[in-house]
N, C-alpha and C positions, 0 to 999 in steps of 0.2 A: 796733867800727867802725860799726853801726847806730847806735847811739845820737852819735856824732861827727856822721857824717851828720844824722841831724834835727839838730844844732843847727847846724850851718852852714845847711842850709836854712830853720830857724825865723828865725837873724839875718838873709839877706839877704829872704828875704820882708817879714819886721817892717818893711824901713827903707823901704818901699814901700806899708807897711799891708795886706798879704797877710797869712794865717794859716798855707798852703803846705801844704792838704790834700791837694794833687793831684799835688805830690812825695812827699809822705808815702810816698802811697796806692801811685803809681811803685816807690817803695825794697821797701814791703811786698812787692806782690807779685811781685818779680823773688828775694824769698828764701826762706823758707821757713815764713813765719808762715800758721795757719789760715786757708783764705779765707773764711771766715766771720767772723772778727774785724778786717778790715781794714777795712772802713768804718766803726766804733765807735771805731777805735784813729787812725785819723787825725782825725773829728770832733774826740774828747777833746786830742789834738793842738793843734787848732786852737785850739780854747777856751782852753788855757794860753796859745797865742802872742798873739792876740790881743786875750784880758781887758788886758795891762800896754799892748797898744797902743790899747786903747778910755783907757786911765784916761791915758795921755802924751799924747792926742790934744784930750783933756777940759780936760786942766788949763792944754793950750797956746790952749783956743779957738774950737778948729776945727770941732767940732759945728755942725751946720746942723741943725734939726730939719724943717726946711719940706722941705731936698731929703732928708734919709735916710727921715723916715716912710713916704713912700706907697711904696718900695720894699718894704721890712722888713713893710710891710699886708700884701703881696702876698704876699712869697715865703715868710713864716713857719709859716702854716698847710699851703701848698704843699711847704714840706723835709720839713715830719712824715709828710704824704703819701707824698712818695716817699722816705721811711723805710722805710715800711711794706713797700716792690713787691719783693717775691722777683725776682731773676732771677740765671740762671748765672754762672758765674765766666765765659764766655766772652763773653758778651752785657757784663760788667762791665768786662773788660778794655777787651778793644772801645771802649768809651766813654767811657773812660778814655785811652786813650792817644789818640784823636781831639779829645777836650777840652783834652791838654795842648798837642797840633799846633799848635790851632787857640788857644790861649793865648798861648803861645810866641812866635807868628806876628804876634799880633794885640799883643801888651805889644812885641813890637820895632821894631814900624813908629809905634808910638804915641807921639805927642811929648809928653814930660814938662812943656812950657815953655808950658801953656797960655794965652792972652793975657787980660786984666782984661776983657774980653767974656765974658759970660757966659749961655746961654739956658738957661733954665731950662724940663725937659721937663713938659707937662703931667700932672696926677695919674692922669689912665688909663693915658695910655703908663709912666707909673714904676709902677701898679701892675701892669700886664702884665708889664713886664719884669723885675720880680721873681719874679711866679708863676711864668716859667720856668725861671728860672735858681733858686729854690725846688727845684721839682720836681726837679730835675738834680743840686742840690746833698743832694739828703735818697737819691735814690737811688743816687750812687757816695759818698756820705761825704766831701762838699767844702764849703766856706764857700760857693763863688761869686764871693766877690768878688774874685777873678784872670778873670773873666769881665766885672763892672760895672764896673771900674775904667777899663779899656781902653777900653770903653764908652762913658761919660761922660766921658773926655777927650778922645775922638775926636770927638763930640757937642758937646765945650764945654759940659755943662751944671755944670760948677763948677770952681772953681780945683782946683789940683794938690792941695795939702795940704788941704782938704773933703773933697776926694774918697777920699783916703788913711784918712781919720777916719769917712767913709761906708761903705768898703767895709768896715772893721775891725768898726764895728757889724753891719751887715749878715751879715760872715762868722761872728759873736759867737750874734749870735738866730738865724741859719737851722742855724747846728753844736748851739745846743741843742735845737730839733725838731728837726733828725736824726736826733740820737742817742737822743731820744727812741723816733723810729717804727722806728729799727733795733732798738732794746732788746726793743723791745715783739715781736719776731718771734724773736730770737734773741739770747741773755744767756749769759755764761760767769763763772765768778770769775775765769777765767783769763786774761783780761783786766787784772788787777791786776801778774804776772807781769812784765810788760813797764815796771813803772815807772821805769828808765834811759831808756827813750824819753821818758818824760812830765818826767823832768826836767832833759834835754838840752835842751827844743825851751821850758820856761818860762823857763831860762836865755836862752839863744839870742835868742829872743822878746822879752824886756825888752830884752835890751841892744841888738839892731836896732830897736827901738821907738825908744828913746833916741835912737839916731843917725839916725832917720829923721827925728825932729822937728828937728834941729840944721837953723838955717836955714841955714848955710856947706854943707851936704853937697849935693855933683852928684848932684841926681836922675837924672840924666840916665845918667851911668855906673853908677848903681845900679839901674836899670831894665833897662839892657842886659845887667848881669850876671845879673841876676834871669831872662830872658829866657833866654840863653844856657843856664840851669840847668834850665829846666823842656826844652829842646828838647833838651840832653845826656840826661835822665830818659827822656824821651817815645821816643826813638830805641832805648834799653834796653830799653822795656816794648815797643814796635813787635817787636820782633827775638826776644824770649821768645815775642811769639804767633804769627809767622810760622815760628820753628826747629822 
């Protein structure tokens, strides 16, 4: 049943270009896996789902190097970092389930259908707002990019499908400093243990990659579904740390 779940959350994240660490992270800690290993185990997660969505996003075009670099400057040294930050499983929850709220919240209100206008954010502010969402991302074991995404369309600073192909890079280099600066604090082989998760969510991951690029697909109800899934999650984790 775990391993089902990440791949339904790996495909509808994909079709959005999310990597879907932050339901991962949700699924993990409402069962009964180490909490020590859930932020490694959702990074590695991520990297599977959205390496097939870096390379469908690649071959479709959609690469922007001008708008993904000055983010990815920012935040990539910033996720190793807060790799590194010990903190409690209650402090991690916490932050966690506030991230997905406030994800949830912010992917539902956000209109998929951004117009051929386009402003593009200058290179301080795309490298700030990387370094935080970096930082954030290295310390609960998340991509971020269910965070940028929202973001920059709400902002207009790039078409829908850019954007999809930006957050995917993004979510790609800040999950491998993550897992990095988590490794470097705390390593298990027992980690390997779990590979039906890891190869639920590459499945999963390709093939909502796939259909995220199909130019016929309603972003628009794939968003809301996406949305709906992370506020179903986040209500789960809410009610584990308040029982």
């Amino acid at each position: 049943m775990l391993a089902l779940s990440f791949f339904v959350i790996a495909f509808f994240y994909a079709t959005v270009g999310f990597g879907g660490g932050s339901s991962y992270l949700a699924v993990l800690a409402v069962s009964d896996i180490p909490y020590e290993l859930i932020p490694a185990l959702g990074l590695i997660c991520n990297l599977l789902v959205v390496s097939g969505g870096c390379w469908n996003y690649y071959r479709k075009g959609y690469f922007n190097k001008q708008l993904i670099l000055p983010f990815v400057s920012g935040s990539v040294p910033m996720a190793f970092i807060g790799g590194m930050f010990s903190i409690t499983e209650k402090t991690f929850l916490s932050i966690l389930c506030a991230s997905l709220i406030i994800a949830g919240i912010r992917l539902l209100l956000t209109s998929p259908s951004a117009t051929e206008e386009v402003h593009r954010p200058s290179t301080f502010v795309s490298f700030s707002v990387g370094a935080v969402l970096g930082l954030l991302s290295g310390m609960i074991g998340i991509g971020g990019g269910i965070f940028l995404s929202p973001l920059m369309l709400n902002l207009r600073w790039g078409k829908p499908k850019d954007v999809a192909a930006a957050a995917c890079v993004f979510i790609c280099l800040n999950s491998v400093a993550g897992l990095v600066g988590q490794m470097s604090k705390f390593f298990s082989l027992s980690i390997f243990d779990y590979w039906p998760l890891f190869l639920a969510v590459f499945v999963g991951g390709h093939l909502g990659s796939r259909l995220g690029t199909h130019a016929k697909i309603s972003e628009k109800w794939i968003q809301r579904g996406t949305a709906a899934l992370i506020l179903f999650i986040s209500v789960r984790l809410l009610l584990k740390i308040t029982g």
